[in-house]
SEKOLSE-453483 format. One line per 10 residues: number of its first residue (from 0); their letters; for each residue x, y, z of N, C-alpha, C. Coordinates in nm, 2 decimals, decimal comma, padded with zeros to 4 digits. Example, Ala and Ser with C-alpha at 12.3 -4.5 7.8 and 13.67 -1.06 7.14 Angstrom:
0) as) 01,32:-00,57:00,78:01,23:-00,45:00,78:01,32:-00,33:00,78 ~ 01,28:-00,22:00,71:01,37:-00,11:00,71:01,29:00,00:00,79
This chain:
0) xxxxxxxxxx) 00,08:-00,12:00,00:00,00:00,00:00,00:00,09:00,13:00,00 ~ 00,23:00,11:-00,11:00,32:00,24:-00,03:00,25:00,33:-00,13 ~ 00,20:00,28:-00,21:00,15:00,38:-00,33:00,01:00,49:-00,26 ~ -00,02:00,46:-00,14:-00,09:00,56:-00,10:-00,04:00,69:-00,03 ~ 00,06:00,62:-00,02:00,16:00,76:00,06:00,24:00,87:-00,03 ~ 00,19:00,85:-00,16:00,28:00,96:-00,30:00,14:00,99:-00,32 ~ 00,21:01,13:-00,38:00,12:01,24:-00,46:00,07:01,18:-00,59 ~ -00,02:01,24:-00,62:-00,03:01,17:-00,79:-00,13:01,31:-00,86 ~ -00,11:01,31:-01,01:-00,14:01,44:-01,07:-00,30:01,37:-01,12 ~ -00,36:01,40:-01,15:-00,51:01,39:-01,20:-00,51:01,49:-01,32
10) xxxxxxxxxx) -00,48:01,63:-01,35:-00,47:01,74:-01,39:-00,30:01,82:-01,34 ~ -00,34:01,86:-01,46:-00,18:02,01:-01,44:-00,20:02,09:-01,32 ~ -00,31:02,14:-01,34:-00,33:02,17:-01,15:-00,40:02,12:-01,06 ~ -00,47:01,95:-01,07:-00,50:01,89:-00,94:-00,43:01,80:-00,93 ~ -00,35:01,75:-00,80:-00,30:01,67:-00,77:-00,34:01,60:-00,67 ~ -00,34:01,45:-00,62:-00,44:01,40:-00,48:-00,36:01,31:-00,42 ~ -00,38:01,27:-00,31:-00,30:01,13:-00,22:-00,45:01,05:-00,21 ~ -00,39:00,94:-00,29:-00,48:00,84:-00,28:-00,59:00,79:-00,15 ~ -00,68:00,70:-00,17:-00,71:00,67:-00,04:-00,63:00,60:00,00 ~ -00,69:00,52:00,14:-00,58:00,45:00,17:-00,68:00,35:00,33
20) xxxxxxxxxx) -00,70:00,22:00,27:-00,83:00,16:00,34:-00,77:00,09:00,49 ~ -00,64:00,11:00,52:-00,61:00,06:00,58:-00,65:00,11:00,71 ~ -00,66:00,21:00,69:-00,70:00,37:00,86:-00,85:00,41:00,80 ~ -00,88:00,38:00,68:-00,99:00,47:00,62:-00,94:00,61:00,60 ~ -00,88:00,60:00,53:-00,79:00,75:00,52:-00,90:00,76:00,36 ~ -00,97:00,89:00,37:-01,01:00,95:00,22:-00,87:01,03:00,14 ~ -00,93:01,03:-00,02:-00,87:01,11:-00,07:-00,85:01,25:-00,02 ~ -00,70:01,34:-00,06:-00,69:01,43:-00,02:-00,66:01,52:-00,14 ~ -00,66:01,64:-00,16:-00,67:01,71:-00,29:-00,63:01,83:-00,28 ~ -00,50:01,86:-00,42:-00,49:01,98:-00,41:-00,51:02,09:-00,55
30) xxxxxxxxxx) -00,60:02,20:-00,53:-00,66:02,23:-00,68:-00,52:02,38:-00,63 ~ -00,45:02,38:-00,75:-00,38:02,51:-00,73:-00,39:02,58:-00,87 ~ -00,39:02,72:-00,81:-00,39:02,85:-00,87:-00,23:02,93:-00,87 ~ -00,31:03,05:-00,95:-00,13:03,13:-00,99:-00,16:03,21:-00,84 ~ -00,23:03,22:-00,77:-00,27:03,30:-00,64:-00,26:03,23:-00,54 ~ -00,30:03,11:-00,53:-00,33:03,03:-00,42:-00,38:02,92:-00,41 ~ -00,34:02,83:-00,33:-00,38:02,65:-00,32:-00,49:02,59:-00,22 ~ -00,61:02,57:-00,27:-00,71:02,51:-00,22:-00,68:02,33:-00,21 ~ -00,72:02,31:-00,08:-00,68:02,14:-00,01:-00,82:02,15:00,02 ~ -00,84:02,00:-00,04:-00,99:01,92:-00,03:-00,98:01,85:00,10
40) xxxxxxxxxx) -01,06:01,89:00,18:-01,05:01,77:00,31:-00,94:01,81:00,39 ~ -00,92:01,75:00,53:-00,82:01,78:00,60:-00,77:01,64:00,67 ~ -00,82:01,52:00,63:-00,78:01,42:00,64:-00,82:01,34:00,78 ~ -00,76:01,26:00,82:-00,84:01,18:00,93:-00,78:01,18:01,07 ~ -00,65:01,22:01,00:-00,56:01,25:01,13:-00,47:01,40:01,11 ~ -00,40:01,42:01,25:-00,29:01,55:01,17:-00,18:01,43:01,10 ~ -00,16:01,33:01,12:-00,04:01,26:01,08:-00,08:01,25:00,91 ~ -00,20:01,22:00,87:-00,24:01,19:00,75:-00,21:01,36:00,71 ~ -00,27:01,45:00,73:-00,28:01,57:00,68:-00,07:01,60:00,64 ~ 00,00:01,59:00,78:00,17:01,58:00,80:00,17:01,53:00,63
50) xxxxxxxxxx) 00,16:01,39:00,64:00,19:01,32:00,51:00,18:01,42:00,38 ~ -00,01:01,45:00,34:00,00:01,57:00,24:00,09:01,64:00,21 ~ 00,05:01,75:00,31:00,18:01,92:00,28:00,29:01,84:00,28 ~ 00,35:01,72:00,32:00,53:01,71:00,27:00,55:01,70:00,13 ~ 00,41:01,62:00,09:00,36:01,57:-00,05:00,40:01,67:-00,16 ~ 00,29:01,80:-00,11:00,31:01,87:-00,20:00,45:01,97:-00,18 ~ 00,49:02,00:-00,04:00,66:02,04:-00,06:00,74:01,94:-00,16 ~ 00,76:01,85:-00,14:00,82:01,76:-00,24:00,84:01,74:-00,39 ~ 00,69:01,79:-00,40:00,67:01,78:-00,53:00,67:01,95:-00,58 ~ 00,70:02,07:-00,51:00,72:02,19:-00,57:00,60:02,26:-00,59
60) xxxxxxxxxx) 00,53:02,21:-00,47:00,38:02,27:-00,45:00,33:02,35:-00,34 ~ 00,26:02,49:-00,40:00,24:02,54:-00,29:00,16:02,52:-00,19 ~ 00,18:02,55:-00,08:00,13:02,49:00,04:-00,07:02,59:00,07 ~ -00,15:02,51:00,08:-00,28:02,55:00,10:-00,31:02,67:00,21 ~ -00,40:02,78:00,12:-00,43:02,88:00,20:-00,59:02,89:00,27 ~ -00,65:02,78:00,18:-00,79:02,72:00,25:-00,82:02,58:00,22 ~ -00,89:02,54:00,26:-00,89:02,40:00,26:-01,10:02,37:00,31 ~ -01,14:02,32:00,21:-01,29:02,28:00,19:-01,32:02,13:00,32 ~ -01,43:02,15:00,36:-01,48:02,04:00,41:-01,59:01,95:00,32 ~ -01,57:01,87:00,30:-01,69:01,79:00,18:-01,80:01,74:00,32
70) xxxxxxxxxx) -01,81:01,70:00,45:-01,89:01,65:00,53:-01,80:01,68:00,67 ~ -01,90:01,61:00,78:-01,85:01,64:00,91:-01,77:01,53:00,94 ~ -01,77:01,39:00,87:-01,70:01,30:00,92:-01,56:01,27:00,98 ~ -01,55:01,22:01,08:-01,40:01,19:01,14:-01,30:01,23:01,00 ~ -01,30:01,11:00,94:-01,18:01,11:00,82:-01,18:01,19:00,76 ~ -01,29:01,26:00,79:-01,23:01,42:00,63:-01,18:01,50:00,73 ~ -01,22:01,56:00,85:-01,18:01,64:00,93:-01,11:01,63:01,02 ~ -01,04:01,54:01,13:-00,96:01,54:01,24:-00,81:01,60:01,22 ~ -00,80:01,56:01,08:-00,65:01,67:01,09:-00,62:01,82:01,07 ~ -00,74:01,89:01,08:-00,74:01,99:01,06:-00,69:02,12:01,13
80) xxxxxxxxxx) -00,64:02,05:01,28:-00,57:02,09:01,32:-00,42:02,12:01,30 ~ -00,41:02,05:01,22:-00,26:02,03:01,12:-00,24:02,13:01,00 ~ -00,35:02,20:00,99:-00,35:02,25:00,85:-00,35:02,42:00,92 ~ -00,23:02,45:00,80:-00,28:02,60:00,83:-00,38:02,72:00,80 ~ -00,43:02,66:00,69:-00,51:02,72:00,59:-00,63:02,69:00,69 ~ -00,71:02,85:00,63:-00,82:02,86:00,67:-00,93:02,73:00,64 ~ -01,04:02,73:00,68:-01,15:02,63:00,69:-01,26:02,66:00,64 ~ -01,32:02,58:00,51:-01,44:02,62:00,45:-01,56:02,49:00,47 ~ -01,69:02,57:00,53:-01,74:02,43:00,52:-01,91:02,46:00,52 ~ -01,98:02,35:00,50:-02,15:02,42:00,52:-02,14:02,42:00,66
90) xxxxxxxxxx) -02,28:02,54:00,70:-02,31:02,57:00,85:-02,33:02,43:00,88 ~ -02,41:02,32:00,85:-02,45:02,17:00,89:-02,29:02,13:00,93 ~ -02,26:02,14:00,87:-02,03:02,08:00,90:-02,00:02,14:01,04 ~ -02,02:02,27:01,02:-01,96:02,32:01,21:-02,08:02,31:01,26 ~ -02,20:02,31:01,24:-02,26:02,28:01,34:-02,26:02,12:01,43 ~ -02,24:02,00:01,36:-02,20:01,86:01,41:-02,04:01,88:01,48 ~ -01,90:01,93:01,39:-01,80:01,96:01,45:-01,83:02,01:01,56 ~ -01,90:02,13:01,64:-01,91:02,18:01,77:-01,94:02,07:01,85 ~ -02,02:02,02:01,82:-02,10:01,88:01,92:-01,98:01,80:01,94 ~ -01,87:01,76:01,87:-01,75:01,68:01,86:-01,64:01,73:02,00
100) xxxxxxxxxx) -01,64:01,91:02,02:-01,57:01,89:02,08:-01,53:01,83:02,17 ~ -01,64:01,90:02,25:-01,58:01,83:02,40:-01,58:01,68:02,44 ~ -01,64:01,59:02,33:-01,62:01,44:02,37:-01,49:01,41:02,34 ~ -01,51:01,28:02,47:-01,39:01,21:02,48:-01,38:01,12:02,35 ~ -01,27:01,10:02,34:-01,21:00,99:02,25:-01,11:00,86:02,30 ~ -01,16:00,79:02,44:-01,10:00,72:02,50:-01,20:00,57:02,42 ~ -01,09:00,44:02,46:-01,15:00,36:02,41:-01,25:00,32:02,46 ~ -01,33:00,34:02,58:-01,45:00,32:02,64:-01,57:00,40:02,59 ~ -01,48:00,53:02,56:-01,59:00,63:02,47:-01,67:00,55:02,40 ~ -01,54:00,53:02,24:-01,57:00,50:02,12:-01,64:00,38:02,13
110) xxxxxxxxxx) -01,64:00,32:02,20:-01,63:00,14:02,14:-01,81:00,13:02,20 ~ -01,87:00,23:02,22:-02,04:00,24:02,30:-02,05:00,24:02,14 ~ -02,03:00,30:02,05:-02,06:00,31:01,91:-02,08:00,19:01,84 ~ -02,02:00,08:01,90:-02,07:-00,06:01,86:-02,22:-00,09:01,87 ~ -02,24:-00,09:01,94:-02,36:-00,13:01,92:-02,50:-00,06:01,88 ~ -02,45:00,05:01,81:-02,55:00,11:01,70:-02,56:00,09:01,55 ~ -02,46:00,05:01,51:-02,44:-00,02:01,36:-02,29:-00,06:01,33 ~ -02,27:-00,11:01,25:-02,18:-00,20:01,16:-02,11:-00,07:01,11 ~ -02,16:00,01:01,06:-02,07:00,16:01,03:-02,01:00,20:01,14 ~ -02,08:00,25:01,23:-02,01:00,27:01,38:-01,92:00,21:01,43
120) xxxxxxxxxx) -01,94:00,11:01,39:-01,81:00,00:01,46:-01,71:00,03:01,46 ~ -01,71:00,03:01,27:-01,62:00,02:01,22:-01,54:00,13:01,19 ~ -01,63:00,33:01,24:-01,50:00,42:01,25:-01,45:00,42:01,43 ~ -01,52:00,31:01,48:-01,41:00,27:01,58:-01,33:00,25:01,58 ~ -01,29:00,10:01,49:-01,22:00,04:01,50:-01,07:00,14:01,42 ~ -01,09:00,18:01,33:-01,01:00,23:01,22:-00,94:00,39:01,32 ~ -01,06:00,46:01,40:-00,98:00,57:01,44:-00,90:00,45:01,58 ~ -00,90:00,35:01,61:-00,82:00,29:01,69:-00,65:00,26:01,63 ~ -00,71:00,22:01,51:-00,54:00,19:01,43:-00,52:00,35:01,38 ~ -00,61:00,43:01,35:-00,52:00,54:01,31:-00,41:00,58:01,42
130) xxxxxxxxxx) -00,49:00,63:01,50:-00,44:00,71:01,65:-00,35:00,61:01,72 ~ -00,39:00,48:01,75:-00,30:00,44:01,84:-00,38:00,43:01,97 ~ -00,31:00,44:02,08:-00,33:00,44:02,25:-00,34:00,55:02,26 ~ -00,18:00,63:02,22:-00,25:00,77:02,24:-00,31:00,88:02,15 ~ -00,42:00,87:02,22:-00,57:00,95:02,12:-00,58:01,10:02,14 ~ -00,51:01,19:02,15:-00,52:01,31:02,16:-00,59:01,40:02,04 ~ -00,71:01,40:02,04:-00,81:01,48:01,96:-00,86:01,58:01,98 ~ -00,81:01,64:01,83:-00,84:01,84:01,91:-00,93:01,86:01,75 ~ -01,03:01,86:01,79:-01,13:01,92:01,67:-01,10:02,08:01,66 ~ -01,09:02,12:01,50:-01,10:02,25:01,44:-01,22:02,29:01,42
140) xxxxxxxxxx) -01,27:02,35:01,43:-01,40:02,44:01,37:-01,39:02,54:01,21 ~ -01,44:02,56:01,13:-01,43:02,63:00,97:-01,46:02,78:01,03 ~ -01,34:02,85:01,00:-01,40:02,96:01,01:-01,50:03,03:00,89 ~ -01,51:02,99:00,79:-01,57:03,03:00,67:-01,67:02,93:00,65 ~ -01,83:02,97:00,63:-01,93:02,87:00,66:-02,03:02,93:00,57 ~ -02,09:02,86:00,46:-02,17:02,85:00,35:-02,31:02,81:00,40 ~ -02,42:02,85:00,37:-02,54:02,76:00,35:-02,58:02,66:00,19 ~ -02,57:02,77:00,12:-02,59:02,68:-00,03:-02,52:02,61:-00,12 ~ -02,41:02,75:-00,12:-02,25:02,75:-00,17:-02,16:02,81:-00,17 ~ -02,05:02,76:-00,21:-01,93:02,89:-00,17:-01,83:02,89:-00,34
150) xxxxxxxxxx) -01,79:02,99:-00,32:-01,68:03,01:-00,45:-01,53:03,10:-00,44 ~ -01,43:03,03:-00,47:-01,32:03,11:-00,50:-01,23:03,06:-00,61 ~ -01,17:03,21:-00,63:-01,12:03,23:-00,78:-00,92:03,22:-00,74 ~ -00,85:03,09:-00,81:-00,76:03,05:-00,69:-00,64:03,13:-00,80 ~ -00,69:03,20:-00,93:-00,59:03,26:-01,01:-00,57:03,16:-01,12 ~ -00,67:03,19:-01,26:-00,66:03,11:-01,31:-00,78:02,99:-01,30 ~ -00,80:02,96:-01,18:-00,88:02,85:-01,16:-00,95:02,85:-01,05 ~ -01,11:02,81:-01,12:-01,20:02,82:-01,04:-01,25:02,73:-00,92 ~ -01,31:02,76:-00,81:-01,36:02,60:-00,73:-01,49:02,67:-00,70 ~ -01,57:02,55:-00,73:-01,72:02,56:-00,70:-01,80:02,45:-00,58
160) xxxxxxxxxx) -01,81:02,57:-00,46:-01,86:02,43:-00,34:-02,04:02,42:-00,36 ~ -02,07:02,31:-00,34:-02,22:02,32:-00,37:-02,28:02,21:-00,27 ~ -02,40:02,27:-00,11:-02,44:02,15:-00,13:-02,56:02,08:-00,14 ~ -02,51:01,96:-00,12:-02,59:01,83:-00,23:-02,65:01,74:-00,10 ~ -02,62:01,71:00,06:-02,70:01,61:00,10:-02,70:01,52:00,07 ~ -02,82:01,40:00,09:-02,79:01,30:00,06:-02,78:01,19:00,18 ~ -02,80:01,05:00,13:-02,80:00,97:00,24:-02,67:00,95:00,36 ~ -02,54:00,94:00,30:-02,41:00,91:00,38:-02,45:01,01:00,49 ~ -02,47:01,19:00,47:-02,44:01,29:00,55:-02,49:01,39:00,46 ~ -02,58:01,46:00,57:-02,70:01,56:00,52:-02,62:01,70:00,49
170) xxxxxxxxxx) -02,50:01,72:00,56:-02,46:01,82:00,52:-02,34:01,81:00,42 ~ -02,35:01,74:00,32:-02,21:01,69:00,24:-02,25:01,80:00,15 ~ -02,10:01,84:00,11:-02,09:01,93:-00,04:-02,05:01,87:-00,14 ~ -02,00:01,95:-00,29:-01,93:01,87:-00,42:-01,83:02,00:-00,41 ~ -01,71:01,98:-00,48:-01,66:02,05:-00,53:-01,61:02,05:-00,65 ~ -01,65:02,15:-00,74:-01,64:02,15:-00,91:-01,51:02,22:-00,94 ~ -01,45:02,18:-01,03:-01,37:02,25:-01,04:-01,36:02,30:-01,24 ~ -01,45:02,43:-01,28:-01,53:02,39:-01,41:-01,36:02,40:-01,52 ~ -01,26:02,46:-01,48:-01,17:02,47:-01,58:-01,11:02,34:-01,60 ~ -01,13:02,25:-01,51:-01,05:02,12:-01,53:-01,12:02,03:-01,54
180) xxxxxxxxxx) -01,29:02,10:-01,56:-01,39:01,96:-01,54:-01,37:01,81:-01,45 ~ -01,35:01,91:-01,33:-01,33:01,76:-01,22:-01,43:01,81:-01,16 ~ -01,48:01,68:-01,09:-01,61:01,71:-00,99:-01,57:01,61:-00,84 ~ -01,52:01,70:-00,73:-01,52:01,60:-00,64:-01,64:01,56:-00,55 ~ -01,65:01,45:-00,55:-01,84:01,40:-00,46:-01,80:01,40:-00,34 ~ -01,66:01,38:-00,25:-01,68:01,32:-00,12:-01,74:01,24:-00,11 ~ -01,80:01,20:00,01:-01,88:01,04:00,05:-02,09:01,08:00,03 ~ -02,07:01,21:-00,08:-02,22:01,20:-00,08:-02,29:01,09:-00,18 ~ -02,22:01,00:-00,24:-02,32:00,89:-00,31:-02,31:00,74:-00,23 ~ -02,23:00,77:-00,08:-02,24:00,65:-00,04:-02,35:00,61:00,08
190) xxxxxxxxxx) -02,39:00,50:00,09:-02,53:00,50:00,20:-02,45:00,55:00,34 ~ -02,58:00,55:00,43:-02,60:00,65:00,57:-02,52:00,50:00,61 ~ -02,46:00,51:00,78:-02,34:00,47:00,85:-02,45:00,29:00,90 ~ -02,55:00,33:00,87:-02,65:00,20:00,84:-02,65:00,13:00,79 ~ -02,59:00,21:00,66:-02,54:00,08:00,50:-02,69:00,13:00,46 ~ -02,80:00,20:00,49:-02,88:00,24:00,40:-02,91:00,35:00,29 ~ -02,97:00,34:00,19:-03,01:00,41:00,07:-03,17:00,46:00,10 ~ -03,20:00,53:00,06:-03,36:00,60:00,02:-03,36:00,65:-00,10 ~ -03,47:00,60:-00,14:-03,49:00,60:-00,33:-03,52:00,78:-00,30 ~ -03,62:00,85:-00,26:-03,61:00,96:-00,30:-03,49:01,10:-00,24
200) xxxxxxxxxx) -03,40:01,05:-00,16:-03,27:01,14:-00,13:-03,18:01,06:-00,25 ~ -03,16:00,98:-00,29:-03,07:00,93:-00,35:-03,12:00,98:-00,50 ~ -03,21:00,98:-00,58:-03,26:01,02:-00,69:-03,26:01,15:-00,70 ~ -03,27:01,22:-00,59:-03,24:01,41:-00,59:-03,13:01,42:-00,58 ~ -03,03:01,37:-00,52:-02,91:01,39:-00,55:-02,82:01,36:-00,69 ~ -02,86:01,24:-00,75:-02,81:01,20:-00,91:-02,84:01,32:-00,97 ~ -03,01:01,36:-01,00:-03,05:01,46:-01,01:-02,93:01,63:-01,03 ~ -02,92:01,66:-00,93:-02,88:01,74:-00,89:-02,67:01,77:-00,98 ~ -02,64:01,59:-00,96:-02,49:01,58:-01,04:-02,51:01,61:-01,16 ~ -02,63:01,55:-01,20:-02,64:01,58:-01,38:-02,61:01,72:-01,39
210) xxxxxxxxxx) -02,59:01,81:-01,34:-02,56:01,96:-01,41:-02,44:01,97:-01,43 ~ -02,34:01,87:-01,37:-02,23:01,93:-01,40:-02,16:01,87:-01,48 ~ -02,08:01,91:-01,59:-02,03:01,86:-01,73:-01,86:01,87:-01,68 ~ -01,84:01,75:-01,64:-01,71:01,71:-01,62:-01,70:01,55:-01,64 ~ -01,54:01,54:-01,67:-01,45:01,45:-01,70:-01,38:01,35:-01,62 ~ -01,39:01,39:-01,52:-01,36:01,31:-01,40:-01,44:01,34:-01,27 ~ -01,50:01,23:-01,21:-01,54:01,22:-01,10:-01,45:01,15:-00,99 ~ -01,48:01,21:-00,87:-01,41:01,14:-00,76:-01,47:01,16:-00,62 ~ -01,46:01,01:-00,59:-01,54:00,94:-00,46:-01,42:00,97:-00,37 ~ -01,43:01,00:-00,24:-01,32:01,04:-00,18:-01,28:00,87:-00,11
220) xxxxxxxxxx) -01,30:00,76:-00,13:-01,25:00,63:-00,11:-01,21:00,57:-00,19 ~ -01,20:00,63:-00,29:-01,21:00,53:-00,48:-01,13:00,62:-00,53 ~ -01,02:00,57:-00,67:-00,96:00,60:-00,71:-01,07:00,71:-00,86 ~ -00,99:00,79:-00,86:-01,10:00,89:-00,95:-01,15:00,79:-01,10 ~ -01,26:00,83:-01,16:-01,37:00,80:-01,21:-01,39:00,87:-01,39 ~ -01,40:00,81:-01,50:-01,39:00,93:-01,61:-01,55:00,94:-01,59 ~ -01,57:00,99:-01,71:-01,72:01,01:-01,73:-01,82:00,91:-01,71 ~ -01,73:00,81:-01,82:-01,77:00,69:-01,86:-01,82:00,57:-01,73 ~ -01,68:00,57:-01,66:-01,76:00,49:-01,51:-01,81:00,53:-01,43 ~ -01,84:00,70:-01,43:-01,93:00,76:-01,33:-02,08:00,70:-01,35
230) xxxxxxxxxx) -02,11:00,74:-01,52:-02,26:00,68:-01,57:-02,28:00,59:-01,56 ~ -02,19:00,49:-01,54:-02,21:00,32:-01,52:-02,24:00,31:-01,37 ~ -02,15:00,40:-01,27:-02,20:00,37:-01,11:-02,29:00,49:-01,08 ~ -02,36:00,54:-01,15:-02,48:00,62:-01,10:-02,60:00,54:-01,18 ~ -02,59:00,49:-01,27:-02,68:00,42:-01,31:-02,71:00,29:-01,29 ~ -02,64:00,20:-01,16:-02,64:00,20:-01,13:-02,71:00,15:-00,97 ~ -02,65:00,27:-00,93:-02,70:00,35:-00,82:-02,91:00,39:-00,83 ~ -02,85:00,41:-00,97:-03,03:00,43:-01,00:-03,14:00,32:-00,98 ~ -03,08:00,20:-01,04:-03,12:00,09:-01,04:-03,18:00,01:-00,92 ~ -03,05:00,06:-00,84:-03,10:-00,01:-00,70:-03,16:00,05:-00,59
240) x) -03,18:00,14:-00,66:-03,29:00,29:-00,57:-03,39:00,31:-00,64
């Protein structure tokens, strides 16, 4: 799995670190401008986030001045304390992050999460191998908070937050990026932590992707997507909803 720990180009100016299923680590993303470097996600830990920015020093990349939240989930956000770049995210995102603070993160905490679903379990078990024993968790809050959508112009290139809902997580966004025709989904086409789907949230959301005329899609667990296998797994998706 060393191949999750390198950078890789998607575009002349997006570059991403793979997922990586071992921790549940999501994709991480960097869309850069002649002005400034937008980071997708902030990753699952600060160690994962550490990994990124050396990524992009390495590779002769500038280092992120803001950085998007796609959802409130552990793995997109606990390293965000690692990041220096400001924090963009819907009000639904810091409103669940506030609730995060003050809980503990000891194993007696987490492990009550068993017995509410098979999803729960399992970002037990995973923030156990991320972290280790010692679990020192300091949730970030976004200072920059959207209700519908948000936009910035990074010099050259545009990013478009939009959100979309959906069964995984009601407050999830997309991020478009129209000069490069990439569309990032985050974890909004995957079922709620139930492993469930609903035909009418899942059909408004498909709905809602069809507007945007891009060339690559990407699932923040899955290796990016052309057109062609997006229509195949949304259609899919249609099928069984």
């Amino acid at each position: 799995m060393e191949q999750c720990r390198h950078l890789r180009c998607l575009t002349d100016r997006i570059h991403f670190l793979p997922p990586d299923e071992r921790t549940d680590r999501p994709i991480l993303a960097a869309i850069s401008g002649t002005k400034q470097t937008l980071m997708l996600d902030t990753g699952n830990s600060p160690a994962h986030a550490e990994l990124f920015l050396k990524e992009l020093e390495r590779h002769g990349l500038s280092q992120p001045s803001v950085a998007v939240l796609t959802h409130w989930h552990w793995d997109h956000t606990f390293g965000g304390e690692r990041i220096g770049a400001k924090l963009v995210a819907h009000e639904k995102t810091k409103a669940v992050l506030e609730k995060l603070v003050p809980l503990a993160w000891t194993d007696e905490a987490i492990d009550q999460w068993k017995d509410k679903s098979s999803g729960f379990a399992f970002c037990a078990e995973m923030i156990k191998k991320e972290y280790g024993a010692e679990r020192n968790i300091s949730i970030r809050l976004p200072e920059i908070v959207f209700q519908e959508s948000w936009e910035a112009d990074l010099g050259g290139i545009r990013v478009v937050v939009e959100h979309v809902g959906g069964d995984h997580s009601s407050d999830s966004s997309v991020v478009f990026i129209p000069e490069e025709k990439v569309l990032f989904l985050g974890d909004c086409l995957y079922a709620d932590l139930y492993g469930r789907y609903t035909e009418a949230k899942t059909r408004a959301l498909l709905s809602k992707l069809e507007k945007y005329d891009a060339d690559w899609y990407v699932l923040s667990h899955e290796m990016p997507m052309s057109k062609a296998e997006y229509q195949g797994y949304a259609e899919l998706l249609g099928l069984v909803c």
